[in-house]
N, C-alpha and C positions, 0 to 999 in steps of 0.2 A: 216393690219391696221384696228382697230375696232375703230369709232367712235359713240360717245355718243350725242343722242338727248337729251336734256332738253326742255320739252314744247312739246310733240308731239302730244298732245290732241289737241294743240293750233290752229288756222288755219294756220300761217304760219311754225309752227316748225310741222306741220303735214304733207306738201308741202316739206318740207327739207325731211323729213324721205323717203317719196316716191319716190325723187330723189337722194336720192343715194342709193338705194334699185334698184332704173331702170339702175343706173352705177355699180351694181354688188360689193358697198362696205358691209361690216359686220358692220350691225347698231346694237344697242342696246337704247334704251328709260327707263326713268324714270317714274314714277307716284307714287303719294302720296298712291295709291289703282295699285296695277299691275294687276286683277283681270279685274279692268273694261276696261283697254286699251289697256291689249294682246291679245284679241280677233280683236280689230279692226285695230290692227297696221304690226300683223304678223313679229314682230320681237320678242330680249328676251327681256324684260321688270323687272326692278329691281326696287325694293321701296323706293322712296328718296323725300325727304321734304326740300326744299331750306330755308325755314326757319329756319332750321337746320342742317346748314352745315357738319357736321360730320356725318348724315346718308347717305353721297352723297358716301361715301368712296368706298363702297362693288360695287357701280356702275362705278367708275372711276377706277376701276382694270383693268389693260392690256389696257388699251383705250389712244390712242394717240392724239386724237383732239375731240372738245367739241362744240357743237351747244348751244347757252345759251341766255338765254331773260333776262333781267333788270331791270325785276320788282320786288325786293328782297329788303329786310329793313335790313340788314347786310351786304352789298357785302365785306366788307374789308376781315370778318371770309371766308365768301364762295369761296373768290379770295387765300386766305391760304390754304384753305382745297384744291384748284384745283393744287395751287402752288405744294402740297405735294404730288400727284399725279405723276404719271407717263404721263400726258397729254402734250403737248407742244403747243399746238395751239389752242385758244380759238376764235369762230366767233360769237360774241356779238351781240345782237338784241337790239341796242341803239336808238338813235331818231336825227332828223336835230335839233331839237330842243337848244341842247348844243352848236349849231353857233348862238344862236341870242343873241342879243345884251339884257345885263342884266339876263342871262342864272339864272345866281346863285342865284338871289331874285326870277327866277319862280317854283312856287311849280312842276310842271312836268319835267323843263328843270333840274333843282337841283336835283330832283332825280335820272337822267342820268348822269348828270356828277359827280356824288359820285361812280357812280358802273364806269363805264370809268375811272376815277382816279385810284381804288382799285386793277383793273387789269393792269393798265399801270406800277401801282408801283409793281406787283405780279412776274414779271419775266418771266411770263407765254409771247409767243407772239400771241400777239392781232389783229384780223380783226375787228373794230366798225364801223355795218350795221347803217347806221342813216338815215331812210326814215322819208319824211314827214308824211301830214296825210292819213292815209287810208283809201284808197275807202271804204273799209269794215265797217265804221263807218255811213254812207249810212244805215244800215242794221237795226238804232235806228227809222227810219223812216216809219219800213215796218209795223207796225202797220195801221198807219192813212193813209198809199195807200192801204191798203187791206179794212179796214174798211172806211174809207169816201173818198178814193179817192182824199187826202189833208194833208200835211205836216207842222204844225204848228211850226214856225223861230223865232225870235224877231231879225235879223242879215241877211234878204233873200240873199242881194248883197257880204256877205264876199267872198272873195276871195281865194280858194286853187289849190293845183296842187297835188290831189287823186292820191295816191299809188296801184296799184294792186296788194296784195299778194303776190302771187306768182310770180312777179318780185324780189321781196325779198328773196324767199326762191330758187330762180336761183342762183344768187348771192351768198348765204349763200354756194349753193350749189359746184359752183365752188370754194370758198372762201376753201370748207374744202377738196377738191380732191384734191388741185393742188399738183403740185411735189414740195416740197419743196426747190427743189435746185435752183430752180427755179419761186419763188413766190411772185410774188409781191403785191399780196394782203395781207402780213403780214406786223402786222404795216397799215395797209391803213385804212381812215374813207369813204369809199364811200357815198355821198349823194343821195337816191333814192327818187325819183319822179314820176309821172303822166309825159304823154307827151304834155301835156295842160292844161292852166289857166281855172278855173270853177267856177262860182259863186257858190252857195248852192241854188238858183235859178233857172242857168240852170242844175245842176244834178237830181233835181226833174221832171223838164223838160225832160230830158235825160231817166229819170225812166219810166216814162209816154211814151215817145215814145215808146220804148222799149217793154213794156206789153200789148200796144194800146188801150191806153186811156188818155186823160188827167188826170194830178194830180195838185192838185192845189194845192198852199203857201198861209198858214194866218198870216197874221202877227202878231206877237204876243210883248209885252213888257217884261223888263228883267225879270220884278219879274212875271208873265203870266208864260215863261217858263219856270226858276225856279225851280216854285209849278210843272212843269208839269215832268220835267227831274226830279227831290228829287224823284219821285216813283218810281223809277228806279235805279239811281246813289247815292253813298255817297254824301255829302253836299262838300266836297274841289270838288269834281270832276267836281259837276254843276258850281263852280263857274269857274272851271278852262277850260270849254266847251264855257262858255258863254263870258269869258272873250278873250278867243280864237277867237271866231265869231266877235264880237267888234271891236278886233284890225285887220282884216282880211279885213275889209272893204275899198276898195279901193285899197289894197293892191298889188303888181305885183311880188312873189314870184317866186323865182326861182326856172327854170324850169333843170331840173340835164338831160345831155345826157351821165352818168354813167354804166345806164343801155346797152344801145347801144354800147358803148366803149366794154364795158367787155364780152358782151354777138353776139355783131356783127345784132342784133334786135333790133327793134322798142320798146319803152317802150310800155304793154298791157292804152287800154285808160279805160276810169269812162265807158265809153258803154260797153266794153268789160266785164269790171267786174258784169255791170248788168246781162246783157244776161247768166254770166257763174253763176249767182246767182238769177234768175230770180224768181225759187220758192217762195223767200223770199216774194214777192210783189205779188203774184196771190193768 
């Protein structure tokens, strides 16, 4: 059985690749450039552009299951060209987000659930991963702990429950080995979480522990961070971060014991991910 990574540059579709490279399946990876990622991937690596679904083809030859992330501006074309494939099982890297209430009016959740619709209607069967947010997103931070030692918010007390990675790419991981006769992750939307509530307050806190030093929060206003995120992010994205922070506030999000069900472990915590990410911040 050869299954196909899509995203393995990525950090979690790079966590997939390794894990099932360590259970001894035949992987294969895609990249826009095969050049720059078969050196660091050590699998075969073939040329594909999700923006353009029909160069995915020469990679989805002989391949029976598909690793696949959702960030794609056509999934209906991409979910046909997989359909036409010899692939039968796809494990999607979707978001929790497509459960909240008013899913379809938000710019992020709407665009989860257009690629999750495209493949449900494809034929193809579907595992849809849908973690919250990611510890990894922590990582826009590492500037102002390295450089001042301070983290500027306009949102400190929002509310989430930080994903670690590579809980994700377990999942994904079992999601694509199992025996099919046997599978009940097909068809399944698992929702992945952190195993704890954390303000954006205390993970900075958390941060600071961790490299031993305090890091301090400034408080910043919408438009303050805004100007400060625009140097960085497109303009939907700032608004779609901050407006994320906003409603976060007070919030008491659900905490997913998915992770533990499936995997028989403790979900990894926001500490854990520092520590295994520590560079980032020194």
């Amino acid at each position: 059985m050869t299954i196909l990574v899509v995203g393995a540059s990525g950090a979690v579709g790079g966590l997939v690749l390794e894990g099932l490279r360590e259970r001894g399946e035949e992987v294969r990876a895609t990249s826009r450039d095969p050049k720059k990622l078969a050196g660091a991937v050590r699998v075969p690596v073939v040329a594909a552009d999700l923006s353009e679904p029909a160069s995915l083809a020469p990679a989805l030859a002989g391949v029976e299951r598909v690793f696949l992330y959702a960030d794609v501006d056509e999934p209906e074309a991409l979910a046909a060209e997989i359909a036409r494939s010899d692939a039968r099982h796809i494990v999607l890297l979707s978001s929790s987000s497509v459960t909240s209430p008013g899913a379809d009016a938000d710019f992020n959740a709407s665009r989860f659930l257009r690629v999750e619709r495209a493949f449900r209607e494809s034929g193809v069967d579907v595992t849809f991963l849908r973690p919250g947010g990611f510890a990894s997103n922590a990582a826009r931070w590492s500037w102002g702990v390295k450089a001042d030692s301070a983290v500027p918010l306009p949102y400190p007390e929002a509310v989430q429950v930080p994903v670690h990675e590579a809980d994700i790419a377990d999942i994904a991981v079992i999601a694509l080995t199992a025996d099919r006769a046997d599978d009940a992750l097909i068809g399944a939307t698992p929702t992945l979480t952190g195993p704890e509530r954390l303000t954006l307050r205390e993970q900075v806190a958390t941060i600071g522990e961790v490299i031993g030093r305090p890091v301090a929060v400034i408080e910043q206003t919408e438009a303050e961070s805004a100007a400060l995120l625009s140097r960085y992010v497109p303009e939907v994205w700032v608004r779609q971060i901050i407006k994320d922070w906003r409603e976060a506030v007070g919030a008491e999000p659900e905490i997913s014991d998915e992770y533990r069900r499936l995997t028989g472990r403790p979900a990894r915590s926001f500490r854990t991910w520092v520590e295994d990410h520590i560079a980032l911040f020194r």
